[in-house]
N, CA, C and O of each residue as an XYZ file, in Angstrom:
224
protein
N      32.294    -42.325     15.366
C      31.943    -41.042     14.788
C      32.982    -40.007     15.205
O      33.400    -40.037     16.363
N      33.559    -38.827     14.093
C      34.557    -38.133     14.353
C      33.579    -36.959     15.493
O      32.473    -36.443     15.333
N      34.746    -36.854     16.822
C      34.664    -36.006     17.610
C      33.691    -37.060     19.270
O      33.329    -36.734     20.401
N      33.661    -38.170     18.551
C      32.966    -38.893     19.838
C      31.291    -38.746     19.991
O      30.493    -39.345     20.711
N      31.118    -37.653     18.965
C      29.493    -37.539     19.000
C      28.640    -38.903     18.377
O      28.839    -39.837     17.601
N      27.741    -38.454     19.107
C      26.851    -40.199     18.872
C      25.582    -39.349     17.573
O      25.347    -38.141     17.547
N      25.129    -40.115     16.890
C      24.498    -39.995     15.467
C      23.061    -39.229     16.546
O      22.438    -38.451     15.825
N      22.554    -39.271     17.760
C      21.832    -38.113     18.337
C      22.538    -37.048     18.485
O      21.915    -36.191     17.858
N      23.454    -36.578     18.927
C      23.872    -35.635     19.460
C      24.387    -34.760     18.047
O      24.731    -33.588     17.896
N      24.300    -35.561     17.396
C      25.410    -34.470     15.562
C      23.622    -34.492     15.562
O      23.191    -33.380     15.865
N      22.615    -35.430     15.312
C      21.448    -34.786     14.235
C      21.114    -33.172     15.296
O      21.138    -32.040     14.812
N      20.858    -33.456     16.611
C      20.306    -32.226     17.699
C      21.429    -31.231     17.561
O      20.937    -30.108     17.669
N      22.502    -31.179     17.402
C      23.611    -30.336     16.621
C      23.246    -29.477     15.189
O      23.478    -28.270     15.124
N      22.647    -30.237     14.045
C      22.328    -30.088     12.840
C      20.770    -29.548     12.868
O      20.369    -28.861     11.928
N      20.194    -29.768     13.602
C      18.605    -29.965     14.034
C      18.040    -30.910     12.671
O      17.578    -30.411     11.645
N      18.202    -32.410     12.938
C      17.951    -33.139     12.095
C      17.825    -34.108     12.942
O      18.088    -34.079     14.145
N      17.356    -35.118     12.218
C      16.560    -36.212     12.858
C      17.852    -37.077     12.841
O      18.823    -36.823     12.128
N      17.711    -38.737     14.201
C      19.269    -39.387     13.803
C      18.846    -40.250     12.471
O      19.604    -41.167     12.155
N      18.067    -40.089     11.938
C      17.364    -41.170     11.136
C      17.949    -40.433      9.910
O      18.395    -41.159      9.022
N      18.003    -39.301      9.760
C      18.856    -38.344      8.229
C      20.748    -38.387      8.615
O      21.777    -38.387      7.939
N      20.411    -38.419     10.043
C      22.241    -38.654     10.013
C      22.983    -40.093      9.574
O      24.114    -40.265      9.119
N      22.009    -40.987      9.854
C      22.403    -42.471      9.538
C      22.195    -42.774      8.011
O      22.808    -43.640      7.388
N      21.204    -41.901      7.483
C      21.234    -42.090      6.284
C      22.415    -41.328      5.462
O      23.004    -41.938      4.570
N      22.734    -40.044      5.766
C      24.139    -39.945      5.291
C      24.997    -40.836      5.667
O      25.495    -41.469      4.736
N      25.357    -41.115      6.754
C      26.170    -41.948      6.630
C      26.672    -43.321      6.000
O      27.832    -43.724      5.917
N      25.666    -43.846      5.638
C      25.483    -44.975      4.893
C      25.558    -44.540      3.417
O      25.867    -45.491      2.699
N      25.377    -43.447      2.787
C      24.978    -43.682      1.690
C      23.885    -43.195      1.177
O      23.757    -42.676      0.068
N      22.973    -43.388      2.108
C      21.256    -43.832      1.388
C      21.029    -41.810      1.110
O      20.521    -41.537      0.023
N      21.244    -41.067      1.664
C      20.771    -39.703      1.419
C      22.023    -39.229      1.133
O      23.130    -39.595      1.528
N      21.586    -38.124      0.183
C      22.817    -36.984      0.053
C      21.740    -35.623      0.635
O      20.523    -35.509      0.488
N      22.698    -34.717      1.313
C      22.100    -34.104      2.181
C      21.616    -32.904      1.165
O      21.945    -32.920     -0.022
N      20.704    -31.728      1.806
C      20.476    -30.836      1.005
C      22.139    -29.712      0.623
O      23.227    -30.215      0.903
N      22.112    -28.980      0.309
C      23.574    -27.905      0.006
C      23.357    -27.254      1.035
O      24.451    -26.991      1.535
N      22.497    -26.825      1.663
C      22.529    -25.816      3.405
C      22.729    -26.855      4.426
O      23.690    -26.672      5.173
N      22.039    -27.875      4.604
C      22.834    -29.365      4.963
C      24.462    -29.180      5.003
O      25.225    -28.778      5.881
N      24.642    -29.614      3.769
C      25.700    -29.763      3.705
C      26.764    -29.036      4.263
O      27.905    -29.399      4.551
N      26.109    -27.765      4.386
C      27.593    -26.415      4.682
C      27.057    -26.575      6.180
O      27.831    -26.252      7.081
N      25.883    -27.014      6.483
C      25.953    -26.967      8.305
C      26.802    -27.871      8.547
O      27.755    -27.462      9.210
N      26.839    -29.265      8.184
C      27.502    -30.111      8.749
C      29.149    -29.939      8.593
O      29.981    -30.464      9.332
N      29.489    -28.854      7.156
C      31.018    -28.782      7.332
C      31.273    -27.674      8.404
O      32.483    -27.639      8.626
N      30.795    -27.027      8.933
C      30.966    -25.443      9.624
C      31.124    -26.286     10.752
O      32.102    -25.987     11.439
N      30.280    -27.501     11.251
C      30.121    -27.853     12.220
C      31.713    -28.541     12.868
O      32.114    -28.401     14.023
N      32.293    -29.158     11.947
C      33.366    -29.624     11.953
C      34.473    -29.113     11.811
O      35.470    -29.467     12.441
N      34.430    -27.916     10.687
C      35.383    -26.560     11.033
C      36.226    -27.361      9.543
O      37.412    -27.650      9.701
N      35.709    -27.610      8.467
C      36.056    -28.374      7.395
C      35.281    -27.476      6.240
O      34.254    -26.798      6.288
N      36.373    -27.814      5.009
C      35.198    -27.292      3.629
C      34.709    -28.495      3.628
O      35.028    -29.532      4.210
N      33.310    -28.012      2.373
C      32.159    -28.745      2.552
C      33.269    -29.845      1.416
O      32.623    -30.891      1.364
N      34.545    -30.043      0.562
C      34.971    -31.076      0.133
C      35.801    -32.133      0.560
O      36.251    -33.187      0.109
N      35.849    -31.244      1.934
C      36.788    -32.371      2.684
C      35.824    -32.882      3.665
O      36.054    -33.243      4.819
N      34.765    -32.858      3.062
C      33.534    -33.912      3.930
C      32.493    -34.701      2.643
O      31.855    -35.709      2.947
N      32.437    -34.262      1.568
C      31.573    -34.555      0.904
C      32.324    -34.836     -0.652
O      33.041    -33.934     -1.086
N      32.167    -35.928     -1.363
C      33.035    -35.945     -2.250
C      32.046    -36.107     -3.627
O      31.371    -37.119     -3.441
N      31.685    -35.453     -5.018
C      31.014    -35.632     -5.583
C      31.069    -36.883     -6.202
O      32.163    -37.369     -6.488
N      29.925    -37.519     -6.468
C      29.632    -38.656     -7.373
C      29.291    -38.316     -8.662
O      28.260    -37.743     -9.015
N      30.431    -38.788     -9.521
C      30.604    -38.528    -10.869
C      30.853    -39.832    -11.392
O      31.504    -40.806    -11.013
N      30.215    -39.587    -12.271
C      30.602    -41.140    -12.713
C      30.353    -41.412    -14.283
O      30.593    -42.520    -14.763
């Protein structure tokens, strides 16, 4: 995981469960849009250089 954080320490970061962080990560969830901009702020990233739309 980028920055060495373990999938507890980013959800208690995000105030999210590790069970919504593993699911982004995999795939299985796309996060909400306030989600989303926490987790880029968190990283110091726009929210597209973390999140890439699915278009298809």
């Amino acid at each position: 995981m980028a920055r060495g954080w373990t999938q507890g320490e980013l959800a208690q970061a995000l105030e999210v469960s590790r069970q919504t962080v593993n699911a982004i990560e995999t795939g299985k969830y796309d996060p909400s849009l306030p989600l989303a901009f926490r987790i880029a702020a968190l990283f110091g990233l726009p929210i597209e250089g973390i999140f890439t739309p699915d278009v298809g």
